[in-house]
DRENDO-1510 file (C-alpha; in Angstrom, 1 decimal, always signed):
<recs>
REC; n; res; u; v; w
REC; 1; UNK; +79.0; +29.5; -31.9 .
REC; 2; UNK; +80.0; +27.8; -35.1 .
REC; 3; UNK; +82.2; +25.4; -33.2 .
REC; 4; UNK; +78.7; +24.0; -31.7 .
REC; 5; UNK; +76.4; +24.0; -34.5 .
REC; 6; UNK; +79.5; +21.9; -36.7 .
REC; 7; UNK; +79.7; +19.2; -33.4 .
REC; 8; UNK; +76.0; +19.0; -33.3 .
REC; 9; UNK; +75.4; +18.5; -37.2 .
REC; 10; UNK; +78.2; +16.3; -37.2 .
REC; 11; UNK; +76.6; +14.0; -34.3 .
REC; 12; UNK; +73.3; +14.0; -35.4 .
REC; 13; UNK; +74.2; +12.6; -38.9 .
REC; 14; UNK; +76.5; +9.9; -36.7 .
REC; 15; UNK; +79.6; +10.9; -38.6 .
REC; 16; UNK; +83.0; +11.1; -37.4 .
REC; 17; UNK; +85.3; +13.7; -37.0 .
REC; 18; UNK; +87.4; +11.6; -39.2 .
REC; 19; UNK; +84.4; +11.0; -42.0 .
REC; 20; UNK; +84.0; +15.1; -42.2 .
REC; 21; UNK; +87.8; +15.5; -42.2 .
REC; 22; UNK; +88.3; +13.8; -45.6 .
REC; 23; UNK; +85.0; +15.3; -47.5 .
REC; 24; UNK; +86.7; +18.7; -46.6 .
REC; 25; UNK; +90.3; +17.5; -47.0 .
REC; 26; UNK; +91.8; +18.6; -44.1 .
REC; 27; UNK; +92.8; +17.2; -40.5 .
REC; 28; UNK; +90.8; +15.3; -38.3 .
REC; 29; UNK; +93.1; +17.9; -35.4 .
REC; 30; UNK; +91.9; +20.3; -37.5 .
REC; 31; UNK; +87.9; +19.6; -37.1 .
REC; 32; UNK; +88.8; +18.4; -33.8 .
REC; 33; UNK; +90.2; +22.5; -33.0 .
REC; 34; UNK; +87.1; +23.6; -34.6 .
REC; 35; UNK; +84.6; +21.8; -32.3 .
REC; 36; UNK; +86.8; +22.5; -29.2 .
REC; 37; UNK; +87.0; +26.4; -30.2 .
REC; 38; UNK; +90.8; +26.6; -30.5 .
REC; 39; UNK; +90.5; +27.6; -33.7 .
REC; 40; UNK; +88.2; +28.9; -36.6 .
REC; 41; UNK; +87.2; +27.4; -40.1 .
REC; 42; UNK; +89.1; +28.8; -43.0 .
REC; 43; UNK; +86.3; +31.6; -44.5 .
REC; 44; UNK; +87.3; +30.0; -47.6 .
REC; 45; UNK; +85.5; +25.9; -46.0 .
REC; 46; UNK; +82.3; +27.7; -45.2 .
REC; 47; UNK; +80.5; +27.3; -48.6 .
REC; 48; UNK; +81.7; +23.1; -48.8 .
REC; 49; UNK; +80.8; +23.0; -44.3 .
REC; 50; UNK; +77.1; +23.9; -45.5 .
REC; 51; UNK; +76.9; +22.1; -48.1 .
REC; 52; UNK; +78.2; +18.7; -46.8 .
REC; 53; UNK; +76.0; +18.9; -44.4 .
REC; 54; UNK; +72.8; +20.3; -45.8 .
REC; 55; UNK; +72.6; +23.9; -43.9 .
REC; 56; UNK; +72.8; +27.5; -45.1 .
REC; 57; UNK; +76.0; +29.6; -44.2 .
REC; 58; UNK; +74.2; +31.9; -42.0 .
REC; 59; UNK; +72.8; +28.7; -40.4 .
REC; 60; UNK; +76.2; +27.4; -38.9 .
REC; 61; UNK; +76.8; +30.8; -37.2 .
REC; 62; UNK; +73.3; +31.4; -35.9 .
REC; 63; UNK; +71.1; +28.1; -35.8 .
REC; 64; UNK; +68.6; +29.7; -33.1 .
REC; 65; UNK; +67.7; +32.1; -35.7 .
REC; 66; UNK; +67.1; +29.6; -38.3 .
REC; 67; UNK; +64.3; +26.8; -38.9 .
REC; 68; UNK; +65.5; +23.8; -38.8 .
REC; 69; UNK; +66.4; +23.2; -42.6 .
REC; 70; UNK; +68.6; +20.7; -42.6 .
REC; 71; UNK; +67.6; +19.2; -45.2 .
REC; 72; UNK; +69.1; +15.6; -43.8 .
REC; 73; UNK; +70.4; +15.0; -47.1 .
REC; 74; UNK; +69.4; +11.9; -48.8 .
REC; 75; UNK; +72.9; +10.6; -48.4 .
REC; 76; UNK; +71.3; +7.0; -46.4 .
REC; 77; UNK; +73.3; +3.7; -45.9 .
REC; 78; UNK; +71.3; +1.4; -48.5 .
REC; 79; UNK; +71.3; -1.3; -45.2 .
REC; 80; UNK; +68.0; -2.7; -46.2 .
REC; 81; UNK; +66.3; -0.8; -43.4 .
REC; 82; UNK; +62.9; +0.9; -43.0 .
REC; 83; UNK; +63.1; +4.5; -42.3 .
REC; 84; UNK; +60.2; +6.9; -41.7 .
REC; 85; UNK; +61.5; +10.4; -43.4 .
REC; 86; UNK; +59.4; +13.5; -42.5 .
REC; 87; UNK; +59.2; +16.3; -45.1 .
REC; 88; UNK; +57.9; +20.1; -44.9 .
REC; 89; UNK; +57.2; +20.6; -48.8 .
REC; 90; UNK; +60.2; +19.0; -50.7 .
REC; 91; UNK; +62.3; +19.5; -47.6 .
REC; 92; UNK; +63.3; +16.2; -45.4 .
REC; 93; UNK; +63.5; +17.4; -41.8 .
REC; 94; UNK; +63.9; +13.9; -40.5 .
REC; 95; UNK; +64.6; +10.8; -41.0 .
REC; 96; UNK; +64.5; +7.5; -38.4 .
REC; 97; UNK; +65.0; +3.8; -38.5 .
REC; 98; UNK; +61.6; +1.9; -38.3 .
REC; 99; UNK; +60.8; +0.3; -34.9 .
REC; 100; UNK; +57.4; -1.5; -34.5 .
REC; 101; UNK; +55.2; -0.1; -31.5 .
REC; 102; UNK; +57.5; +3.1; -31.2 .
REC; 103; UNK; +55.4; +6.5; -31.6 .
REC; 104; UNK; +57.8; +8.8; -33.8 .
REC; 105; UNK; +57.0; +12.5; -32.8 .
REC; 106; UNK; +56.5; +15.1; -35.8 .
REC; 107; UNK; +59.7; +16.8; -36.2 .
REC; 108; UNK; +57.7; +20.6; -35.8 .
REC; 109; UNK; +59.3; +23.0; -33.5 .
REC; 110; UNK; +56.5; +23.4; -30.9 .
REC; 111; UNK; +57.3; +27.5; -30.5 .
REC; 112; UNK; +57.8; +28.3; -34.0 .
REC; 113; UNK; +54.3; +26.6; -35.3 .
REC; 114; UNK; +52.2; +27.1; -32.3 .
REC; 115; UNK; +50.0; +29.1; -33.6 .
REC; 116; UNK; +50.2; +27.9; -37.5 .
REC; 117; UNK; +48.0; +25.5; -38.6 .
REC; 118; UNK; +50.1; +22.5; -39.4 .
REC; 119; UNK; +48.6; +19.7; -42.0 .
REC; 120; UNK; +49.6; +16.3; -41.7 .
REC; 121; UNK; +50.2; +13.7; -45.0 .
REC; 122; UNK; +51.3; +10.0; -43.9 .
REC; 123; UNK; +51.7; +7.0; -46.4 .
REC; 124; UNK; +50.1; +4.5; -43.6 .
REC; 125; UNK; +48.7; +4.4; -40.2 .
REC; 126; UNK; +48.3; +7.4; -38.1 .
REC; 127; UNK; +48.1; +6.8; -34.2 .
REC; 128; UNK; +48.6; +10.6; -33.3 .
REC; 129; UNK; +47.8; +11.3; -29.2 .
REC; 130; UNK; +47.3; +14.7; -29.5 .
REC; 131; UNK; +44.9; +17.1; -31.5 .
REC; 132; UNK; +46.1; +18.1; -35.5 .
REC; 133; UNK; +45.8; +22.2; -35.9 .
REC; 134; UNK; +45.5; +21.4; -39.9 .
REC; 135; UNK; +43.8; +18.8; -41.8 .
REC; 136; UNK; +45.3; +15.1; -41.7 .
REC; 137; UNK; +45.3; +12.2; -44.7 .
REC; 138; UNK; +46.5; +9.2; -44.4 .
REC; 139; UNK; +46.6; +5.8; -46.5 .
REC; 140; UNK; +45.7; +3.3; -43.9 .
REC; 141; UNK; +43.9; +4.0; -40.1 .
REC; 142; UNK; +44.1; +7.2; -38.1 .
REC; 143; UNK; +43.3; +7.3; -34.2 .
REC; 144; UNK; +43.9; +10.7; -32.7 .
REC; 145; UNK; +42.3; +13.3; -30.6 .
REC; 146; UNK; +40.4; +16.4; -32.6 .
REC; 147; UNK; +41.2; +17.4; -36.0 .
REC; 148; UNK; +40.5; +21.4; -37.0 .
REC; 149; UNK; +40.8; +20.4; -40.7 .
REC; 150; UNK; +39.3; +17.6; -42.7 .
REC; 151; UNK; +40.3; +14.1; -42.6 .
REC; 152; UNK; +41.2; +11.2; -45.4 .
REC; 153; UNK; +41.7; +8.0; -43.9 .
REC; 154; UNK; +42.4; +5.1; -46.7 .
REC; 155; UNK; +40.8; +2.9; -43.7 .
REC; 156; UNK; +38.4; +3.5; -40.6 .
REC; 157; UNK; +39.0; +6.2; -38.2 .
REC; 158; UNK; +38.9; +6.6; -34.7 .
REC; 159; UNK; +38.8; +10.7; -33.3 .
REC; 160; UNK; +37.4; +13.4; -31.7 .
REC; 161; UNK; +36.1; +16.4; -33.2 .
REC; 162; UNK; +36.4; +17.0; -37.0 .
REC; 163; UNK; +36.2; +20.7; -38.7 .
REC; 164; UNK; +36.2; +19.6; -41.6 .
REC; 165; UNK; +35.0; +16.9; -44.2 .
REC; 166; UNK; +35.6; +13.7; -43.6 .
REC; 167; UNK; +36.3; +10.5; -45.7 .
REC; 168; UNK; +37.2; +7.0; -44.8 .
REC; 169; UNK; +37.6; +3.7; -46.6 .
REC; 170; UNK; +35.8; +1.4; -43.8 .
REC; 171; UNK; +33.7; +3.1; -40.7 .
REC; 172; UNK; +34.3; +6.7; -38.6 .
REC; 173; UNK; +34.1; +6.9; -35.0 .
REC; 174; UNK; +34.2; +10.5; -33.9 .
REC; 175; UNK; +32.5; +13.5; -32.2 .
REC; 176; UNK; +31.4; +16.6; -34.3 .
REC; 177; UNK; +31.9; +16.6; -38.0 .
REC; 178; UNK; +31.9; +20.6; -38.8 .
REC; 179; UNK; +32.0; +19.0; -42.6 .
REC; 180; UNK; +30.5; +16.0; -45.0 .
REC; 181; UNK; +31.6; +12.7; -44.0 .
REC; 182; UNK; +32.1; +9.9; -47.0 .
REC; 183; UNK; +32.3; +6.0; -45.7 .
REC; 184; UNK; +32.8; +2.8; -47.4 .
REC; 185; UNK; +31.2; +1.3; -44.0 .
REC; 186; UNK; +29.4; +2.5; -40.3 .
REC; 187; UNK; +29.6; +6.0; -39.0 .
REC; 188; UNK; +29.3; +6.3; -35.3 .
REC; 189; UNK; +30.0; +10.4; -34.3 .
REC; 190; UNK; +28.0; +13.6; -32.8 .
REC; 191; UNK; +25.9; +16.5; -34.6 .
REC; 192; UNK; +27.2; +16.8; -38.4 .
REC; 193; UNK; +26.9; +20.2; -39.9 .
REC; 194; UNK; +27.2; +18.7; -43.7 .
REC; 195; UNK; +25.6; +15.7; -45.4 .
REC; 196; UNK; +26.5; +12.2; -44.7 .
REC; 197; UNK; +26.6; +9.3; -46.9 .
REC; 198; UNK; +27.7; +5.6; -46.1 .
REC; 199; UNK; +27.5; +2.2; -47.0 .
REC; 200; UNK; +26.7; +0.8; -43.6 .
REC; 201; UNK; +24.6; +2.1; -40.8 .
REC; 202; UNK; +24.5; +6.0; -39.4 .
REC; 203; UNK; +24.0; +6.6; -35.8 .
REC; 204; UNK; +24.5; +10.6; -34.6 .
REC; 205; UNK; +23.0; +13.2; -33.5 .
REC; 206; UNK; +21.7; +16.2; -35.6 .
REC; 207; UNK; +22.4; +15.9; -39.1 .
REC; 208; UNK; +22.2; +19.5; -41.5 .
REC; 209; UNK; +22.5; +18.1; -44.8 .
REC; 210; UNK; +21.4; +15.3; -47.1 .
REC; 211; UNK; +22.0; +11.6; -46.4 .
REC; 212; UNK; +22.3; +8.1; -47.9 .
REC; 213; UNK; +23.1; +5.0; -46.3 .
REC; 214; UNK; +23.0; +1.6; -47.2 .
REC; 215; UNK; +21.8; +0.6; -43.4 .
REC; 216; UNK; +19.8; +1.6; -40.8 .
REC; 217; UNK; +19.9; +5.4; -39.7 .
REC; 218; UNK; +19.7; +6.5; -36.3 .
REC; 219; UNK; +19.5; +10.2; -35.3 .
REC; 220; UNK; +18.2; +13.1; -33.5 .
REC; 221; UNK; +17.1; +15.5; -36.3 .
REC; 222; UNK; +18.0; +15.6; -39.8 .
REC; 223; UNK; +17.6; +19.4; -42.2 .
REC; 224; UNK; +18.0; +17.5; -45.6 .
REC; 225; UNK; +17.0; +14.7; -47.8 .
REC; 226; UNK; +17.0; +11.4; -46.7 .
REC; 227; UNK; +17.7; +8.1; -48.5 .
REC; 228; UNK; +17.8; +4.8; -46.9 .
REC; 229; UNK; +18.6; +1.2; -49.0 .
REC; 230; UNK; +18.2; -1.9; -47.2 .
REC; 231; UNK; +17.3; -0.5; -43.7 .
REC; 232; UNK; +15.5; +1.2; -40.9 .
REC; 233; UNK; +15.0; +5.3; -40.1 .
REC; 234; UNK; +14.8; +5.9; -36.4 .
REC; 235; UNK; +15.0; +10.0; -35.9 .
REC; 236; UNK; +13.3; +12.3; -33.6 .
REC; 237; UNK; +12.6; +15.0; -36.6 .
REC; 238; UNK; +12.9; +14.4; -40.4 .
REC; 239; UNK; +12.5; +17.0; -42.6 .
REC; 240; UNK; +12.2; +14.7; -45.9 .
REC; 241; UNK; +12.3; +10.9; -46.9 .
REC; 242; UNK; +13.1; +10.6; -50.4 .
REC; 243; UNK; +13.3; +6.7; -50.1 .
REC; 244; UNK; +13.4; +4.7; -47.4 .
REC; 245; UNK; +13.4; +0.7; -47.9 .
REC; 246; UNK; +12.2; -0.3; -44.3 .
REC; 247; UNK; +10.5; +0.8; -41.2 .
REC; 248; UNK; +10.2; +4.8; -40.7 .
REC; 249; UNK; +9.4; +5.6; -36.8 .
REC; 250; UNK; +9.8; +9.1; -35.3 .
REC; 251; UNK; +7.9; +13.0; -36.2 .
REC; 252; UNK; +8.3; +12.5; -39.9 .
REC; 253; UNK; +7.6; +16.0; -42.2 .
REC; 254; UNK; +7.4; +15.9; -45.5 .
</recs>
């Protein structure tokens, strides 16, 4: 009922009956009728309703059939605050006050995207407990579970499983890497099906592609090219050692 879905926009955006009263210019009894359902708005209020608060027309009358597109409109108190705003496109779906060791939850309706993959973008850290259905980026650390897409992480990360390529500015802790992996430091994970290359040490398990490192390389079997600058090769199988500036031990095939 429309009398709901005006109460509920109105509480959500912490504004007062009195607030959405004058923005209309009508009665506060007036709202106050609407959200108790003794009366109806004028037909005539439903374009400035929707608009004041962000929402299509169809939208006040059925919300349930609607995604959430309330665009939270950018009307914020400039109180010197830090707010986190989540977007889908250009669209703000959210927006909360800042509050240090507080996990804020992805504003995604759980039933609508179930089975959509979803890719993330975040302007800092990303400590996500749960698994990302998309591919994530962010500009400082990320510590989740597994990732189905690729990953960009402006500092180290700390995961699961990766399906996709993976870049990081400082070292990558992970499982499987269904991708290439790119580090400014250390990469710690499983089997990669890609190349790696990294400016500190490798340690993993079966590597597909080509790699360079700048440290000592420790795997299980490695398909491609290998280049290794100030450091040690320690792998069960190698296909091919283009350069290796240290000691080579393990069943080496050139």
């Amino acid at each position: 009922m429309i009398n709901e879905t005006i109460q509920s926009l109105r509480r959500q955006r912490n504004i007062t009956q009195d607030v959405l009263a004058q923005a209309l210019g009508i009665s506060v009894q007036a709202v106050s009728k609407w959200e108790t359902g003794n009366s109806l708005p004028d037909i005539m209020l439903l374009p400035d309703i929707a608009k004041f608060f962000g929402v299509s027309i169809d939208y006040l009358f059925h919300p349930e059939n609607n995604e959430k597109q309330q665009s939270l409109s950018l009307d914020i108190n400039d109180d010197n605050k830090l707010r986190i705003l989540q977007f889908i496109g250009r669209r703000m779906v959210d927006a909360q006050e800042y509050i240090p060791d507080c996990y804020i939850p992805i504003a995604i309706d759980p039933d609508k995207y179930k089975d959509v993959s979803i890719s993330v973008e975040i302007r800092g850290n990303a400590e996500i407990k749960g698994n990302i259905s998309g591919s994530l980026s962010a500009g400082g650390y990320v510590e989740c579970a597994n990732v189905n897409g690729s990953l960009n992480a402006g500092t180290y990360t700390e995961c699961g499983n990766i399906g996709g390529n993976v870049n990081a500015g400082t070292y990558v802790e992970c499982g499987n890497i269904n991708g290439n992996v790119s580090t400014g430091a250390q990469i710690e994970c499983g089997n990669i099906n890609g190349g790696a290359s990294s400016f500190g040490s490798i340690e993993c398990g079966n590597i597909v592609g080509n790699v360079s490192c700048q440290g000592d390389l420790n795997a299980e079997k490695i398909d491609g090219d290998v280049e290794v600058k100030n450091g040690n090769i320690t792998c069960d199988i190698i296909k091919n050692i283009t350069f290796c500036s240290g000691n080579i031990e393990g069943n080496y095939r050139n």
